[in-house]
GULUMTI-741314 format. One record per residue: residue number from 1; residue in one letter; x, y, z of N, C-alpha, C in turn. Coordinates in pm, whole numbers, plus 32768, in hexadecimal, padded with zeros to 4 digits. Atoms other than C-alpha are relative to their C-alpha. Layout:
<pts>
> NUM:A:X:Y:Z:X:Y:Z:X:Y:Z
...
</pts>
This chain:
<pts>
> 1:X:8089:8033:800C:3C61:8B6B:33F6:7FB2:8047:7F93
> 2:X:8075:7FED:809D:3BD1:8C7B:32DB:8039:7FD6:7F9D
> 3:X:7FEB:8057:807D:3CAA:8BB1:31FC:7FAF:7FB0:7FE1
> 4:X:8049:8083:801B:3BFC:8A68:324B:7F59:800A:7FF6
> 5:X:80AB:7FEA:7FFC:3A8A:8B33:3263:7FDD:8046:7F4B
> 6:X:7FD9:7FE0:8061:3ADE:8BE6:3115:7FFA:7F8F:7F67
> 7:X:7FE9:808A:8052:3B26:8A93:3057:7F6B:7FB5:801F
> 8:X:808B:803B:8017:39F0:8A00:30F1:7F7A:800F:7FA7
> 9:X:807F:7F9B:803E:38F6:8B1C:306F:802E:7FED:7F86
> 10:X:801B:7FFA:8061:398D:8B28:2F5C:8011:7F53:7F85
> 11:X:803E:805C:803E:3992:89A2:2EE1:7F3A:7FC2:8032
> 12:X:807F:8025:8004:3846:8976:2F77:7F65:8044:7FC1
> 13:X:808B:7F90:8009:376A:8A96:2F16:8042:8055:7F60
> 14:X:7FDD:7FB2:80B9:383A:8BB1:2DFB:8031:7F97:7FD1
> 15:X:7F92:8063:8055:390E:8A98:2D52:7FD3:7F7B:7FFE
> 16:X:8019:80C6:7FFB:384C:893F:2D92:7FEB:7FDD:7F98
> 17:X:7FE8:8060:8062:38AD:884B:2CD0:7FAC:7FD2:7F77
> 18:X:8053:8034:8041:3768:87EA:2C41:7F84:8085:7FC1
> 19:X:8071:7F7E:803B:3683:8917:2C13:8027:8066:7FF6
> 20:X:7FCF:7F79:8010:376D:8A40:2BFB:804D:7FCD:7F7C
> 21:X:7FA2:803B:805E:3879:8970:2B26:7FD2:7FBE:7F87
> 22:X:8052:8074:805A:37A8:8859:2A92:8071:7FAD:7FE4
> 23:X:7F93:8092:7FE6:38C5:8738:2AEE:7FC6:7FB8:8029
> 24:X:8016:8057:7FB3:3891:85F5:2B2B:7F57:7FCD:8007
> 25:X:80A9:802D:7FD6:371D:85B8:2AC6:7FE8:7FA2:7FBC
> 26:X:8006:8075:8020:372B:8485:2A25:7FDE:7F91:8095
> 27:X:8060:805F:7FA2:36DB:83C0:2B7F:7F95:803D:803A
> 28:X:809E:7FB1:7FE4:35AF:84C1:2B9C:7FF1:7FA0:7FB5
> 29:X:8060:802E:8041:3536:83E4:2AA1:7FF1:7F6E:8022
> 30:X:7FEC:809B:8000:35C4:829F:2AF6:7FA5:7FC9:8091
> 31:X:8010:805E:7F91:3579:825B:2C6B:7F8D:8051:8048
> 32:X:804F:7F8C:7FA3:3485:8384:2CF7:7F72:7FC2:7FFA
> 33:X:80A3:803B:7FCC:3339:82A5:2CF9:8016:7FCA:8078
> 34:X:7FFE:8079:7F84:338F:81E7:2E2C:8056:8095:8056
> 35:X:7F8D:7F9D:7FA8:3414:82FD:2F56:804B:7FBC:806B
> 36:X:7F74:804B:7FE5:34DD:81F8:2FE4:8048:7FE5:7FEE
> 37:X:7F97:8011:804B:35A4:817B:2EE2:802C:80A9:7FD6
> 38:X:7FA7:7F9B:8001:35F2:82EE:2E91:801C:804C:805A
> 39:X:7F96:7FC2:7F99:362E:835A:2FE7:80A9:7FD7:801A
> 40:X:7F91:803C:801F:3741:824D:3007:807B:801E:7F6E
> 41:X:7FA6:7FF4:8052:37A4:8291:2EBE:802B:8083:8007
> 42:X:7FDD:7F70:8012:37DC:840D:2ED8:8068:7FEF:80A1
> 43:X:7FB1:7FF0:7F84:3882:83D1:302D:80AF:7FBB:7FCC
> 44:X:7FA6:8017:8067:3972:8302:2F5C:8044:804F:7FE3
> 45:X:7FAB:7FAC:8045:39B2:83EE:2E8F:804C:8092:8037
> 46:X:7FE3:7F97:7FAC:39F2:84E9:2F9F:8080:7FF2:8038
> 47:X:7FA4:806D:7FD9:3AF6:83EB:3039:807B:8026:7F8F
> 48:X:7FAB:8005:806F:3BAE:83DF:2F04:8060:8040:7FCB
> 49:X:7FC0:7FA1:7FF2:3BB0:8513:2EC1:8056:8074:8041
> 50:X:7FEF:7FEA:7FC9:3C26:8582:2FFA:80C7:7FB8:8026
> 51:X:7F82:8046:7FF6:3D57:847A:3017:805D:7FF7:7F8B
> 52:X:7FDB:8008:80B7:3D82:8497:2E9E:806F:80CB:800B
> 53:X:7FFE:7F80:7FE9:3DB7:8630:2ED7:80B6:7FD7:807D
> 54:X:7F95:8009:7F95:3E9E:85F8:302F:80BB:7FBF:7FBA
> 55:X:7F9C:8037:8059:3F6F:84FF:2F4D:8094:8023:7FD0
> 56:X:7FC3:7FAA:807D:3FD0:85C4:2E46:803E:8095:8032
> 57:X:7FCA:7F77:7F8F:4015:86DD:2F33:808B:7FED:8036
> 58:X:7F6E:800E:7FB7:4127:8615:2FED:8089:7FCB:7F96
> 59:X:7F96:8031:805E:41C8:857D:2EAC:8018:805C:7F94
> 60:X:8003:7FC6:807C:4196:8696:2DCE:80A9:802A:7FD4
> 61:X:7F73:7FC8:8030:4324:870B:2DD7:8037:7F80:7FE8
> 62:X:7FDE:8052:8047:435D:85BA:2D91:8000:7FA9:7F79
> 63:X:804A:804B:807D:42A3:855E:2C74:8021:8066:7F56
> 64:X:7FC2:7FDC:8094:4359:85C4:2B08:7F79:805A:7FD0
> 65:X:8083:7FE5:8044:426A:86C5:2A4D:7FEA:7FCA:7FB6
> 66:X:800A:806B:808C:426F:85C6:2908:7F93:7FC5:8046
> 67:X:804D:8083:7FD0:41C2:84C3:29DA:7F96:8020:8093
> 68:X:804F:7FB2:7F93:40DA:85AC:2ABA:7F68:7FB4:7FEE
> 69:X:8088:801A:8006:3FB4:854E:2A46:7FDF:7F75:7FF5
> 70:X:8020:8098:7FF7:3FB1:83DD:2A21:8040:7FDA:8090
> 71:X:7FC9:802F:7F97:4070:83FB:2B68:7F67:8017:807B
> 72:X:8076:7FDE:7FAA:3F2C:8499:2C14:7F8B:7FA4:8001
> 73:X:8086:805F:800B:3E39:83A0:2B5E:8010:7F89:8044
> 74:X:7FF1:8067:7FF0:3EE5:827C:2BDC:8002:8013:808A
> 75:X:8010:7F9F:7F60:3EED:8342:2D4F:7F72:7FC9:7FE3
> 76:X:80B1:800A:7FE1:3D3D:835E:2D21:8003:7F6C:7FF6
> 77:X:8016:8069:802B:3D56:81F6:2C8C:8026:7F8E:8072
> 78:X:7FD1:8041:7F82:3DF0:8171:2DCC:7F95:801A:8064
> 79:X:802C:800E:7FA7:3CFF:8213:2EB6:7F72:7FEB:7FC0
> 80:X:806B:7FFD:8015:3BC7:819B:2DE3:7FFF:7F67:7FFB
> 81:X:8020:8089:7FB9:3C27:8044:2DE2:7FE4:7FC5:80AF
> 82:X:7FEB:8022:7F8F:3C70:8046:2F57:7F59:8002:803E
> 83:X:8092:7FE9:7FBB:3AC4:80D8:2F87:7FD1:7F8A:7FA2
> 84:X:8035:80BA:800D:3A7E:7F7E:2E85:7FF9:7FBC:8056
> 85:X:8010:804B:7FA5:3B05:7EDD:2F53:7FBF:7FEF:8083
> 86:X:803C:800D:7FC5:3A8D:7F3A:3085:7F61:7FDA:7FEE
> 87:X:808F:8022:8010:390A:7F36:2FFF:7FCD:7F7C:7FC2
> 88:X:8008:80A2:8027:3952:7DD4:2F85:7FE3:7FE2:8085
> 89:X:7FC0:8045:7F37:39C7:7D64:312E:7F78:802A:7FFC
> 90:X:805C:7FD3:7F93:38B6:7E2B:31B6:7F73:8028:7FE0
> 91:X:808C:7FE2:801D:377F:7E8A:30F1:8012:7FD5:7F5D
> 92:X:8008:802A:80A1:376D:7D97:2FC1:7F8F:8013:7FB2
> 93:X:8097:7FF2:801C:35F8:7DD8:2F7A:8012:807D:7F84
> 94:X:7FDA:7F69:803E:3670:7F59:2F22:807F:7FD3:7FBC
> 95:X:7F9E:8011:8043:37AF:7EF5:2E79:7FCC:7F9A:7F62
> 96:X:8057:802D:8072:36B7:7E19:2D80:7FCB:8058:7FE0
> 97:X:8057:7FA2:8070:35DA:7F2A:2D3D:804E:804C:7FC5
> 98:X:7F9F:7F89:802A:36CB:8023:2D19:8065:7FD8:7F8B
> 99:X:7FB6:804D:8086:37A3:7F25:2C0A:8057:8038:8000
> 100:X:7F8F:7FDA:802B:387C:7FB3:2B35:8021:808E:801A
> 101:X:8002:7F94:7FF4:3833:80FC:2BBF:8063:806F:8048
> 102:X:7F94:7FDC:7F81:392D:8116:2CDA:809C:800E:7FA8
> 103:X:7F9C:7FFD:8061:3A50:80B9:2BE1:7FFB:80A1:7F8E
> 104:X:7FE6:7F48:8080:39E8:8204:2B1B:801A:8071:804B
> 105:X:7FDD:7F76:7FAC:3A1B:82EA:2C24:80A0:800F:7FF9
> 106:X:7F65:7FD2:8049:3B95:82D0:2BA1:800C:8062:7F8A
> 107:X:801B:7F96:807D:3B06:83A4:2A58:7FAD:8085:803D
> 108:X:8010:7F80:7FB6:3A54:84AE:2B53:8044:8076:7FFF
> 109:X:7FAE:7F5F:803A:3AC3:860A:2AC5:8014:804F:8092
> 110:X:8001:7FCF:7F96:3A99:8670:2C13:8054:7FF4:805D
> 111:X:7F9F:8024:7F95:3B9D:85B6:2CD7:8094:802C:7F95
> 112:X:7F5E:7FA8:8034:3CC2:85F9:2BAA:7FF6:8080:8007
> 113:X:7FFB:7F67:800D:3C44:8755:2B8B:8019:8031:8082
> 114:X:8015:7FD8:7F90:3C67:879B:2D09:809B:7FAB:800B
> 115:X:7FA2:8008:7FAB:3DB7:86EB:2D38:805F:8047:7F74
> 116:X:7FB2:7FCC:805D:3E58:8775:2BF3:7FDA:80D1:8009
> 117:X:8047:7F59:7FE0:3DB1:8902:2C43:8049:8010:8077
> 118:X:8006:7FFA:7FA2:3DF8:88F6:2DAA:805C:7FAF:804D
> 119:X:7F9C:8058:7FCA:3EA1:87D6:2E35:8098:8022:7FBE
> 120:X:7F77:7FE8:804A:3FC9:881A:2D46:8061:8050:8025
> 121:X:7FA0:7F83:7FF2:4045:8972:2DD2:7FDE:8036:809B
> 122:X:8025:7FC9:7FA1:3FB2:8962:2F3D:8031:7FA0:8052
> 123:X:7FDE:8069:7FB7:4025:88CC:3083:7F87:7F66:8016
> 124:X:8076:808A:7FD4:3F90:876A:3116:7F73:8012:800D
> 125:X:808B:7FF0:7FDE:3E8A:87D8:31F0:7F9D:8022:7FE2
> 126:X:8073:7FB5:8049:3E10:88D2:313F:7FC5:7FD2:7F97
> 127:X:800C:806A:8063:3E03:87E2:3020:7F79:7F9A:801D
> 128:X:804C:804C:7FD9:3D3F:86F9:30D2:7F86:8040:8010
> 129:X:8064:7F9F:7FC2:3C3C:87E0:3164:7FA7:800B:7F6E
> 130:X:8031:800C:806E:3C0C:883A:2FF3:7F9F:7F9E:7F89
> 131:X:8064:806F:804E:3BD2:86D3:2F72:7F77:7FF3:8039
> 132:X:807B:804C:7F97:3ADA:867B:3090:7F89:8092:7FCB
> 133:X:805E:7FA7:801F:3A20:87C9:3062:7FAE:8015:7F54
> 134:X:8032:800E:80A5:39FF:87C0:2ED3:7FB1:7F7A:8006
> 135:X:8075:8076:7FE1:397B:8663:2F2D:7F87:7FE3:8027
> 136:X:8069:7FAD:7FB6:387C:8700:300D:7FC4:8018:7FB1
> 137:X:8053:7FC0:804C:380C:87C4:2F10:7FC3:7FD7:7F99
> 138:X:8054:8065:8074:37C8:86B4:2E08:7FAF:7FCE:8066
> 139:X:802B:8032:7FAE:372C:85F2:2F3B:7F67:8058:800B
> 140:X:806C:7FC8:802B:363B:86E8:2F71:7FA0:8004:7FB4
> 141:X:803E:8010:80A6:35B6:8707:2E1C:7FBB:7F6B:7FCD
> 142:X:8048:80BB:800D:35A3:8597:2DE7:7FC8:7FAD:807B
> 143:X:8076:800F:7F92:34E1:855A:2F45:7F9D:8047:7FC4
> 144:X:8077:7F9E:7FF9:340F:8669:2EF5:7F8E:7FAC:7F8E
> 145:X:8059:8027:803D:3394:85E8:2DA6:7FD9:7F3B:8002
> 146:X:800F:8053:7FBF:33C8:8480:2E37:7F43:7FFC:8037
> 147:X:807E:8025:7F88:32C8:84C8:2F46:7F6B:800C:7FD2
> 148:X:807A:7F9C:802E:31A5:8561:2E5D:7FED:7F81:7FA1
> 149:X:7FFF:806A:8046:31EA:8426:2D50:7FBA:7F9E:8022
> 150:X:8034:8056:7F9E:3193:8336:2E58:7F9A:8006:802A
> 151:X:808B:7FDF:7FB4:3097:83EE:2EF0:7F98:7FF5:7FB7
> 152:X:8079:8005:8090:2FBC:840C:2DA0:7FE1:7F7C:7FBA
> 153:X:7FD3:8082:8060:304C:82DF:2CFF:7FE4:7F7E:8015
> 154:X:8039:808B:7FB2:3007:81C2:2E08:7FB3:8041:8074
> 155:X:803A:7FF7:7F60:2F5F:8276:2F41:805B:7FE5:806E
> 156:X:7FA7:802B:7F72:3084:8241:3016:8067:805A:8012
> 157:X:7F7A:7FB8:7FCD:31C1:82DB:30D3:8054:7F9C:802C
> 158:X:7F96:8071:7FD3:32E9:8200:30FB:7FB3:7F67:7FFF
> 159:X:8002:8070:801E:322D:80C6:3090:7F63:8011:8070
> 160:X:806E:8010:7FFE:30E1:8113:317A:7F9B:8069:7FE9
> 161:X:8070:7FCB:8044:2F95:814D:313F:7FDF:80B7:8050
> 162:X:8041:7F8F:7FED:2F22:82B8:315F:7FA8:8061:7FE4
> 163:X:8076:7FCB:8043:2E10:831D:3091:7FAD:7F9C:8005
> 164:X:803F:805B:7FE2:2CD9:82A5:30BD:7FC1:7FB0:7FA5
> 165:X:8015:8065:8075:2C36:817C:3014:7FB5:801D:7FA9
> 166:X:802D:7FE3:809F:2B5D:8245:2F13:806C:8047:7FBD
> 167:X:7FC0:7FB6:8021:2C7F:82F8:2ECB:803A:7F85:7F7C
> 168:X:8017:802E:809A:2CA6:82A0:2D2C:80AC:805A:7FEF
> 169:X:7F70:7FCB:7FFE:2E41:82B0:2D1B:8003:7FF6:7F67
> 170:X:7FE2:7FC4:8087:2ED9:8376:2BD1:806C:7FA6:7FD6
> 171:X:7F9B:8070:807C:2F68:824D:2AEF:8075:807C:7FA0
> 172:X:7F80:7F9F:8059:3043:8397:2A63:8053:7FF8:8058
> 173:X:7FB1:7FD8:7FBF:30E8:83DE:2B79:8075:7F61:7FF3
> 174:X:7F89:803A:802A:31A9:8280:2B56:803A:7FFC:7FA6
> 175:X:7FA2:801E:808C:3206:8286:2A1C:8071:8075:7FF1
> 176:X:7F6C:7F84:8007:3357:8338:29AE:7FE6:807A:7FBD
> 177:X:800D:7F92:8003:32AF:8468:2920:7FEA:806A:805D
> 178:X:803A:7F85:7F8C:3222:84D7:2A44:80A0:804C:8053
> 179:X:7F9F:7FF1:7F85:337F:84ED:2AF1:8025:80AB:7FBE
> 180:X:7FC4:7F6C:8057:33E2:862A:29FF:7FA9:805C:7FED
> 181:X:8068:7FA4:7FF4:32A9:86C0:2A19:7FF4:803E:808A
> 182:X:7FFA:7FB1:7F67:32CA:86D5:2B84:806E:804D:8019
> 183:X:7F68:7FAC:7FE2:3446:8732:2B6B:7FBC:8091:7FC8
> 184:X:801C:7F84:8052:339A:885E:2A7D:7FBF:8058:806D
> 185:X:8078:7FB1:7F90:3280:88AE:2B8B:8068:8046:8071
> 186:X:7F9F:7FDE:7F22:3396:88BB:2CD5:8047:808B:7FAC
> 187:X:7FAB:7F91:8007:348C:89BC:2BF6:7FB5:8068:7FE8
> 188:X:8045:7F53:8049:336F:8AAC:2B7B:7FD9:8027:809E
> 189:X:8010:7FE2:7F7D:330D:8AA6:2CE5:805A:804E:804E
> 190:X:7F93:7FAA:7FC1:3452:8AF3:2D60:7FFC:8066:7FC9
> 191:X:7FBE:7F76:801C:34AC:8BE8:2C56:7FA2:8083:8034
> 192:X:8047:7F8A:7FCB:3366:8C88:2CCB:8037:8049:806C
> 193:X:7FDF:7FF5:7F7B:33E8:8CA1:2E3F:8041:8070:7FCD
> 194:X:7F7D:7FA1:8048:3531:8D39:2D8D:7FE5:8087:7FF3
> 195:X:801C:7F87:8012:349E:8E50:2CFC:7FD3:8055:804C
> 196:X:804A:7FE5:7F94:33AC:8E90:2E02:806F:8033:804A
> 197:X:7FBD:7FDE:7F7C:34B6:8EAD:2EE3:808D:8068:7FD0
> 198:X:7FB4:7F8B:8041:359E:8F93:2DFE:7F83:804F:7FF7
> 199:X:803B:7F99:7FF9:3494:907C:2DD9:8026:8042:8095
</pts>
């Protein structure tokens, strides 16, 4: 178990993905006005990376080193059509907004870098544990500045109203600059914590 608590802390908090690393922030920009479409979508990508990771774990003594790496993409590329598809069946509303967005979570530095680092030289489970948790830790990050986008941007949380009706919503916060300004605000924040908490 301090394997699997070890791996947590450290993709969610020293090592996350998105504000320790700076992976994977291209759908900070794309989908983080709406915190529905990027809850779903980060859960996605959690999925992915999680079954993507396990994968590559159980086939890795099978798979030629020549053809490792197009063998892994076409691994992620399998379990990113399979979350298309599902968000076609079951929530087409979010599978429109979200577009071509879902199809890019096959170029996510985050899911090859986590099954080619990790998945490559470690058993299954632990493999898995890994994807789902590095997933976490983008998840986080992109809720967080999700929820603050929304909140400024339209007055709402998950699509209702929550600010009140003089409340004069920040036309920045939707637009795609704001998303990297907030990614900027969450890591100086953290790194504050960081230090703070090494002292």
């Amino acid at each position: 178990m301090g394997k699997f608590k070890e791996i947590f802390l450290k993709n969610t908090w020293y090592e996350n993905p998105v504000f320790v690393l700076v992976l994977g922030i291209c759908s900070t920009l794309a989908v983080t006005n709406n915190l529905k479409n990027t809850f779903i979508m980060t859960i996605g990508v959690m999925l992915v990376t999680g079954f993507s990771n396990l994968t590559v774990s159980l086939l890795k003594n099978l798979i030629p080193s020549k053809v490792r790496m197009i063998t892994q993409v076409l691994i992620i590329s399998f379990y990113v059509i399979i979350v298309d598809i599902i968000l076609k069946a079951y929530l087409p509303d979010v599978s429109k907004a979200l577009g071509p967005y879902v199809g890019l979570i096959i170029t996510n530095c985050i899911i090859m870098g986590r099954a080619e680092a990790f998945a490559q030289s470690n058993p299954p489970l632990i493999s898995f544990w890994d994807g789902i948790t590095s997933g976490f830790g983008y998840m986080i990050v992109l809720v967080a500045i999700a929820f603050f986008r929304e909140l400024l941007g339209f007055g709402t949380i998950f699509g209702f109203k929550v600010m009140p009706e003089n409340f004069v919503t920040w036309t920045i916060m939707i637009m795609p600059p704001s998303a990297f300004f907030m990614l900027a605000l969450f890591i100086w924040i953290v790194k504050g914590f960081k230090k703070e908490g090494a002292k």
